[in-house]
C-alpha positions as CSV (number, residue, x, y, z in Angstrom):
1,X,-14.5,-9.2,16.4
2,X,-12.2,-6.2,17.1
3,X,-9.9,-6.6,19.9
4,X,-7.5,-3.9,21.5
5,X,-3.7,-4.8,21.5
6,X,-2.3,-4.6,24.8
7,X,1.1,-2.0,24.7
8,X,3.4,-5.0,24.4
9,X,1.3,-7.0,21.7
10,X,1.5,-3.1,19.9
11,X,5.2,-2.5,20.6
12,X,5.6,-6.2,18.6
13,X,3.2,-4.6,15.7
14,X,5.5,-1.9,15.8
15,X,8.5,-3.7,15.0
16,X,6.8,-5.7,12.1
17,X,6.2,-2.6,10.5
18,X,9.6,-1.4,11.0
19,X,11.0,-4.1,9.7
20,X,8.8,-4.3,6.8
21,X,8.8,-0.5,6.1
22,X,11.2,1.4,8.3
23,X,9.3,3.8,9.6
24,X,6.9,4.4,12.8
25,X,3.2,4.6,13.1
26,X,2.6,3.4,16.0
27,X,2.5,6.3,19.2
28,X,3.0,5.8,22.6
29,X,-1.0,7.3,23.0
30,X,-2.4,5.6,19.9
31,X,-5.4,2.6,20.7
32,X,-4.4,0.3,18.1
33,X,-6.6,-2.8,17.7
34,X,-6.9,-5.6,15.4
35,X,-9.4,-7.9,13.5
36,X,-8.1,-11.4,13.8
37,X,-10.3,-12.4,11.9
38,X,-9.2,-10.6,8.9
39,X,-5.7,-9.4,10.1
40,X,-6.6,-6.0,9.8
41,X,-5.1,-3.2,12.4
42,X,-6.8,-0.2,13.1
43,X,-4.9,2.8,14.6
44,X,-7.3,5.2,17.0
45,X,-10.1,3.8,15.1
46,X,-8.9,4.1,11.3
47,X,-8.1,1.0,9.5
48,X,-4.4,1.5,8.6
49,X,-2.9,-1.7,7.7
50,X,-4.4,-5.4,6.2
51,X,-3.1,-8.6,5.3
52,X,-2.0,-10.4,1.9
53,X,-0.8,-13.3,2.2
54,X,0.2,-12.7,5.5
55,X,2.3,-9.6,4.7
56,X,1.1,-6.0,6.1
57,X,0.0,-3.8,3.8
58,X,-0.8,0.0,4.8
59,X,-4.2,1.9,3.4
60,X,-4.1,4.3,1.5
61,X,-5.9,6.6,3.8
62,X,-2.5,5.5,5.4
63,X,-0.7,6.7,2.8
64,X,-2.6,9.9,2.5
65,X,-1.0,10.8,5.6
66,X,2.4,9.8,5.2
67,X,3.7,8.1,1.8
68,X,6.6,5.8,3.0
69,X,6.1,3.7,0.0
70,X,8.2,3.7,-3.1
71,X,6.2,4.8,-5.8
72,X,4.7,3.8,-9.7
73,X,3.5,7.3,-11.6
74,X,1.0,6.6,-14.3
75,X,-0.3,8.6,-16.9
76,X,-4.1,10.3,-17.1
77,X,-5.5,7.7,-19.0
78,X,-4.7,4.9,-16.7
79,X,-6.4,6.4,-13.6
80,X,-10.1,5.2,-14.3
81,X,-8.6,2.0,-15.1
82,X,-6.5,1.7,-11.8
83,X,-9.4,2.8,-9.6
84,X,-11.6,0.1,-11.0
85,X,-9.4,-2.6,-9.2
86,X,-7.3,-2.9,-13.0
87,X,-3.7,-3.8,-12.4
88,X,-1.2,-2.1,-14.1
89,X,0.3,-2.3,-17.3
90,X,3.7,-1.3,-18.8
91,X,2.6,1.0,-21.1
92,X,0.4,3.9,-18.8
93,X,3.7,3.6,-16.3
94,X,5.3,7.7,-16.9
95,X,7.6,7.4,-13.9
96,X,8.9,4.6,-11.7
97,X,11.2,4.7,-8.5
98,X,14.7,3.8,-8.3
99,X,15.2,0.4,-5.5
100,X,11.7,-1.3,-5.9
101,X,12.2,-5.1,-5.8
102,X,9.6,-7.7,-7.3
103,X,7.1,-8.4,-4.5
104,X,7.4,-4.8,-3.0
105,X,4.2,-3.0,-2.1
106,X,4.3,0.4,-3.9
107,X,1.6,3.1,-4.4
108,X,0.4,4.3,-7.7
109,X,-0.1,7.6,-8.6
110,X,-1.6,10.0,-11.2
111,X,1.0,12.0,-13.3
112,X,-1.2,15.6,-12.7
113,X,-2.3,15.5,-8.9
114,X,0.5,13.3,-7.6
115,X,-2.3,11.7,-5.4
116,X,-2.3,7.2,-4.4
117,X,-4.7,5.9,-6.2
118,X,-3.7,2.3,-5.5
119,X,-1.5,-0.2,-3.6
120,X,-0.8,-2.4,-5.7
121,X,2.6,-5.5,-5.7
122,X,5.6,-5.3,-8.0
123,X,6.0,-8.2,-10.1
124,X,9.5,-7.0,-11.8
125,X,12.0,-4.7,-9.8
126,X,12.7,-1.5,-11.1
127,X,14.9,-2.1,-13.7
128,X,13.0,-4.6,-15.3
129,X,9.8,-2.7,-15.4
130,X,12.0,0.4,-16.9
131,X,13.3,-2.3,-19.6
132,X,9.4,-3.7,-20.1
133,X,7.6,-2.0,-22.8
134,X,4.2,-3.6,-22.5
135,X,2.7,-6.0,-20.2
136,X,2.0,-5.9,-16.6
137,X,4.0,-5.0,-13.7
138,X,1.9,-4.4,-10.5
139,X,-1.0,-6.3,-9.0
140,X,-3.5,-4.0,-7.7
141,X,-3.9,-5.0,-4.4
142,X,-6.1,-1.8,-2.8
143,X,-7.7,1.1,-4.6
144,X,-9.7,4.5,-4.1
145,X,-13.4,3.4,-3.5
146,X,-12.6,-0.2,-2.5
147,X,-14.0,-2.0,0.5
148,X,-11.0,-1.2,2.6
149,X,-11.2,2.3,1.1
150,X,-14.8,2.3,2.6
151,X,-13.7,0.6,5.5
C-alpha cells in the first residue's frame, strides 16, 4: 500500500538523502510517497529510491536525470553481462572514480555511450579496486530491465 508523506515526514526523507548523498531531490511541489511495505519512495509518481539493507539507494531512472553518484566505467564486453544482474569483475573495469569507499553505492557505466547501466555496491575502495587485477569489486544491486527498472 502506497501512502503519501506528509511535508514534514518528506522534509525528514529529504535530509536522509542529504546526508547519504549530498544533494536534493526532494521539491517544495513534489508528491512524494512511499511503500512501507518495501521501503520504496516514489517522487510525483516515479519510483526514485529503494531499500538495501535499510540504506537508500536511488534508480537509475534516478540517475538518468541527475548522476550524483560516483562512478565504475566498464568496457563493451561487460555490458550484456552487467545488465543480466552479473556483478562486476576486476578485469571489464576501464575507469574508476577517485573517493569511492567499500560499501558505497556507485553506478556503472558503458565505456562508448557513458550511459548507468547498473547500481551496483563497492566491495573495495578505490584504490584497492585500481590495485585488484581480477576478481570482483561491485555487487550489482539494480540494473537496466530489472523489476525496479520496470517498476
Amino acid at each position: 500500500m502506497i501512502k503519501t508523506l506528509s511535508k514534514s515526514e518528506a522534509k525528514e526523507l529529504q535530509q536522509q538523502i542529504k546526508t547519504a548523498y549530498n544533494i536534493e531531490v526532494i521539491g517544495k511541489k513534489d508528491i512524494v510517497q512511499e511503500n512501507p511495505d518495501n521501503k520504496s519512495i516514489y517522487i510525483n509518481n516515479e519510483l526514485a529510491f529503494f531499500s538495501v539493507e535499510d540504506r537508500i539507494v536511488p534508480t537509475l531512472k534516478l540517475i538518468l536525470k541527475n548522476n550524483f553518484l560516483k562512478k565504475i566505467t566498464v568496457d563493451m564486453g561487460a555490458v550484456k553481462f552487467i545488465v543480466g544482474g552479473a556483478d562486476v569483475m576486476r578485469p571489464g573495469i576501464v575507469e574508476i572514480d577517485d573517493g569511492i569507499a567499500a560499501e558505497d553505492f556507485v553506478v556503472v557505466q558503458d565505456v562508448n555511450n557513458k550511459k548507468p547501466l547498473a547500481v551496483g555496491r563497492a566491495l573495495f575502495n578505490a584504490e584497492e579496486m585500481q590495485a585488484m587485477k581480477t576478481g570482483k569489486v561491485l555487487k550489482n544491486i539494480h540494473y537496466v530491465g530489472d523489476e525496479i527498472w520496470k517498476a
